[in-house]
Structure formats: C-alpha cells, structure tokens
TINU-961808 format. One line per field, with one value per residue (C-alpha): residue in one letter; residue number from 1; x, y, z. Coordinates in Angstrom, 1 decimal, padded with zeros to 4 digits. Example, Ala and Ser with C-alpha at 12.3 -4.5 7.8 and 13.67 -1.06 7.14 Angstrom:
aa A:S;
i 1:2;
xx 012.3:013.7;
yy -004.5:-001.1;
zz 007.8:007.1;
//
This chain:
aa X:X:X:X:X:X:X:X:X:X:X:X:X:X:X:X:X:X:X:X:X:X:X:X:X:X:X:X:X:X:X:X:X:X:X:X:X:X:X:X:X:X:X:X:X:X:X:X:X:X:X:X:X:X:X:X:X:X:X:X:X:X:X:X:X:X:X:X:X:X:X:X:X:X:X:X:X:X:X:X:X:X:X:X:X:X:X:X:X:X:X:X:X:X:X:X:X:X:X:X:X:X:X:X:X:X:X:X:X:X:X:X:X:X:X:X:X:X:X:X:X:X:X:X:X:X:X:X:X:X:X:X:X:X:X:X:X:X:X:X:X:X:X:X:X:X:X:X:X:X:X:X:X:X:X:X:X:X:X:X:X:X:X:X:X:X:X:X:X:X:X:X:X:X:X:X:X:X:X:X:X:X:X:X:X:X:X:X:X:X:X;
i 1:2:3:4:5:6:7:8:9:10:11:12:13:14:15:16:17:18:19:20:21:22:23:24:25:26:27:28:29:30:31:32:33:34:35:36:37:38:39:40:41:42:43:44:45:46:47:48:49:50:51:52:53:54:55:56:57:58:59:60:61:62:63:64:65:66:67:68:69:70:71:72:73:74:75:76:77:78:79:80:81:82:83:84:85:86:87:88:89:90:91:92:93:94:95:96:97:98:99:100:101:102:103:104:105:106:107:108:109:110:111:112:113:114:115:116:117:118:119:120:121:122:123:124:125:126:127:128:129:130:131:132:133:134:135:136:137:138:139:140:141:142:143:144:145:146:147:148:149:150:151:152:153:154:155:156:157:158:159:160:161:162:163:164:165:166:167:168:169:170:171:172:173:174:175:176:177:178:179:180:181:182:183:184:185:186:187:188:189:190:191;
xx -075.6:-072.6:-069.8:-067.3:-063.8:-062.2:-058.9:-057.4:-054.6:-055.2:-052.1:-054.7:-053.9:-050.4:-050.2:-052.0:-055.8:-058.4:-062.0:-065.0:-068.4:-069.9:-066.4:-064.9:-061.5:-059.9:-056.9:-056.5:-055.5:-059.0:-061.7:-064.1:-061.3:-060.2:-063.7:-065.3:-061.1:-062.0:-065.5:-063.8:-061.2:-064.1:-065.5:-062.5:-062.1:-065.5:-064.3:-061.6:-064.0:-066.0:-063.1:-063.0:-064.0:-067.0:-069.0:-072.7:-074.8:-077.1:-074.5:-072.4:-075.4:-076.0:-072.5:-073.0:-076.1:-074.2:-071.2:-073.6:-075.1:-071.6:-070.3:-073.6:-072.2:-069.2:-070.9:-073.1:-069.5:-067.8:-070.9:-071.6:-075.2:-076.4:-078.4:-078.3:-078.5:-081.9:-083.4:-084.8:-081.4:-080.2:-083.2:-082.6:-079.4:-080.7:-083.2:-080.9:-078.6:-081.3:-081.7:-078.5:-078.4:-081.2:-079.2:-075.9:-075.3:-075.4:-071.9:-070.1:-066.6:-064.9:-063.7:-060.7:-060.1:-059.9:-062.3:-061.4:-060.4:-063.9:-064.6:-061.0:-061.5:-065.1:-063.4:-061.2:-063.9:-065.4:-062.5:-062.3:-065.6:-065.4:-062.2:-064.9:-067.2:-065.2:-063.5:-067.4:-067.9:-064.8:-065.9:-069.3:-067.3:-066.4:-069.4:-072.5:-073.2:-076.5:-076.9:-077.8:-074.2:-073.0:-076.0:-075.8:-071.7:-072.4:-075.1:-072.8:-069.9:-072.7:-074.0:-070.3:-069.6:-072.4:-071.6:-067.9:-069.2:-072.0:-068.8:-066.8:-069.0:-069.8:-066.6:-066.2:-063.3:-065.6:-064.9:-061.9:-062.7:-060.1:-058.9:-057.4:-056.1:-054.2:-051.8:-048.5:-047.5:-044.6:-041.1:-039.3:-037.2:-033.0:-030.7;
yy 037.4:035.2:034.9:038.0:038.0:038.2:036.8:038.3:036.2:032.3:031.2:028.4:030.1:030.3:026.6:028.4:028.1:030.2:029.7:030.1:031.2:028.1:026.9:024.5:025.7:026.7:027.8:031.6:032.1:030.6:031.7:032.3:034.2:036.3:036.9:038.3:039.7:041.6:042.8:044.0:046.3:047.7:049.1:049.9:052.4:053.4:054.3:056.7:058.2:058.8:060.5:062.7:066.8:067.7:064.6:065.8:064.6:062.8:060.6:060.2:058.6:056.6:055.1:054.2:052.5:050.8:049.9:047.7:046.1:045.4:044.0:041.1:040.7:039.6:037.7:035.8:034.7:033.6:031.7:029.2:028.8:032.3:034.8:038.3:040.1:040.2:041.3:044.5:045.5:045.3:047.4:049.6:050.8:051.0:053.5:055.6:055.5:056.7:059.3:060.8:060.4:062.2:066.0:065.3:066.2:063.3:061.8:062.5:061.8:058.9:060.5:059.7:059.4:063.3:065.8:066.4:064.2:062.9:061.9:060.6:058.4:057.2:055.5:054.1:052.4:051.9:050.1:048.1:046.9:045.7:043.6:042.4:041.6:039.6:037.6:037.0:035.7:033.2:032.0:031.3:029.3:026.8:026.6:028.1:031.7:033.5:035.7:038.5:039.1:039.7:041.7:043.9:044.5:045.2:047.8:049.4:049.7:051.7:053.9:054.5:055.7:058.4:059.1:060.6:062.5:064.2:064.8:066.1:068.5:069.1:069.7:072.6:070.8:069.4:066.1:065.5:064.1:062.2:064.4:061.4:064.0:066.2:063.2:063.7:062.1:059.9:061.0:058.7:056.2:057.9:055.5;
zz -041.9:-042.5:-040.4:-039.7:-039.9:-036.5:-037.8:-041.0:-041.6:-041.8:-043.5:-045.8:-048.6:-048.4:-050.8:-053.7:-053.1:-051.5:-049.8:-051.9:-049.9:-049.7:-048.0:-050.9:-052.1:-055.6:-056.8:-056.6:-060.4:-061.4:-063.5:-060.5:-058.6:-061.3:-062.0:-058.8:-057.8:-060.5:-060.0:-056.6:-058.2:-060.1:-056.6:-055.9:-058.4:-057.7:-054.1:-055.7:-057.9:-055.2:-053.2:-056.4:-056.1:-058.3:-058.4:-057.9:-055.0:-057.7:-059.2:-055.6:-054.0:-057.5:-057.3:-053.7:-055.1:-057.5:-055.3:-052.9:-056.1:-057.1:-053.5:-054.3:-057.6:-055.7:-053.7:-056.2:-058.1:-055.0:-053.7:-056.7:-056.7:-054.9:-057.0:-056.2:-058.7:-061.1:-064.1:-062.2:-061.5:-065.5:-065.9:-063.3:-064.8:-068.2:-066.3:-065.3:-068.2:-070.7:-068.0:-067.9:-071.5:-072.3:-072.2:-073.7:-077.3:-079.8:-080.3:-083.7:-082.3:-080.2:-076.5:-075.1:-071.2:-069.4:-068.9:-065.3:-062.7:-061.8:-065.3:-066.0:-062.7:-064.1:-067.6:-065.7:-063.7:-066.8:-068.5:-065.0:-065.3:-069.2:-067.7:-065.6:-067.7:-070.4:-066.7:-066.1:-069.7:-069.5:-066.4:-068.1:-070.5:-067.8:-065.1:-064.8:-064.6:-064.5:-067.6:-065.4:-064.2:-067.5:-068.5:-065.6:-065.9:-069.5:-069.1:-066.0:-068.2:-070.8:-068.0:-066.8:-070.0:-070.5:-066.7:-067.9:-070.1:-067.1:-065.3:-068.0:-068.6:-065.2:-064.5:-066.9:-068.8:-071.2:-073.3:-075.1:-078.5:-080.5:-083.7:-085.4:-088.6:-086.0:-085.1:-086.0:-089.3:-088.8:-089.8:-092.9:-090.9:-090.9:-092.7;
//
C-alpha cells in the first residue's frame, strides 16, 4: 500500500504545481491533472447518485463496483507508467450494459436529462464522465496513455446512459423524450 496522508496541508503547491504518484511534479492546470481531477468529479457524482432514493440494490452495488474501478483509473493517470485498468474491465462493462439493455424499449426519440432524481443524477454522471473522456483523449495527445482508459470511460459513459433510463423507469417518472415540434416558435423580433 502506498503512503497515507497524515498531513493534509503541505503548502508545495501553493507556487502552482502539484505531486504526481511517482513523486515528480506538474503544473496543476495540466493535461494529466485535468485529466484524472476530472475522472475524480466523475465519482464524485457517482457518490451523490448513490445518496439518491430509489436506486435498486443491483445497480447500487454495480456503481460501488464501478466507483473502485474508477479510483484505479485515477490512479493509473496520476502514476505515469502504472496500469490498472485492462481489457477485462472494458468488457466487463459492455457485459453489463447489454444486460441492462436487454428490457428497455428500442429508442425512437433522443431523452433529455429527468426522469426522477436518480436518473437525472446518473446523466449528470454521465455527461461528467464524457468530460472525462475527451480530458483523457487530449492528454493522449501529449504523452502516453493506454487505450484502455479511454475505452473503458467510453463504454461507462454508454452504460451510464442505458442506466438513466433503468432508473427512469424505475422510478415511475418514466423518460422524458425530446418533442422537438412542441418548441415554441419564436416571436417576429418588435421594431
């Protein structure tokens, strides 16, 4: 196990720059930073789905699941050179996303966000983890990182997707499916 924090402030990054994992130091506004900062939020808001009423047992535990997967994710992004996450993983999801997929009706409509406050959580932990993937993807424009990252970030934002509309529908408010002809029509301009 690596080390524990016993202090929490250091004051070394008060110039600018933070610690990577394998104890070299970059600017906090860098691609790697931004990268696994953002792969961070993205558990975050998996935390307050999970503080949400309504999510089944089946998908709770899945997101806990996913969370820990997430946390090496982190981990392999702040540690250049560390590989945690694998093909098996990127499979995994894709598992379980043609699982959950299986009993919802075939899409004819684009959803918006809502559906309850589960489901409306879950795309926003959806959107969070596309920002996460494209971070991943310019960071892969400037050092090396393992395809596996962005394959498993782009599958979890898939899954994510199919899991709002489980919750929707779970939660008895349904899916809300965008209507684009009952948009108001604009009004002429007033001179």
């Amino acid at each position: 196990m690596g080390n524990r924090l016993s202090k929490i402030y250091t004051r070394t990054g008060d110039d600018g720059s933070t610690g990577l994992g394998d104890g070299t130091r970059t600017r906090k506004d860098s691609a790697r930073v931004e990268a696994y900062g953002t792969v961070d939020e993205l558990n975050s808001t998996l935390g307050v789905l999970l503080a949400c009423d309504g999510v089944p047992d089946d998908i709770r535990e899945l997101l806990i699941r996913i969370q820990h997967a997430l946390f090496d994710l982190g981990g392999e992004l702040c540690v250049p050179g560390m590989e945690t996450i694998h093909d098996a993983d990127v499979t995994g999801l894709e598992q379980t996303l043609d699982h959950y997929n299986a009993d919802l009706p075939r899409l004819k409509e684009f959803i918006l966000p809502g559906g309850g406050m589960a489901a409306a959580q879950c795309h926003i932990a959806r959107t969070t983890c596309r920002r996460a993937e494209r971070r991943v993807v310019t960071l892969a424009r400037e050092e090396t990182v393992r395809p596996q990252v962005v394959h498993y970030l782009n599958r979890l934002s898939d899954l994510l997707f199919v899991l709002c509309r489980v919750l929707a529908r779970a939660s008895g408010h349904g899916e809300v499916l965008w209507q684009h002809e009952k948009r108001p029509k604009p009004k002429p301009a007033q001179t």
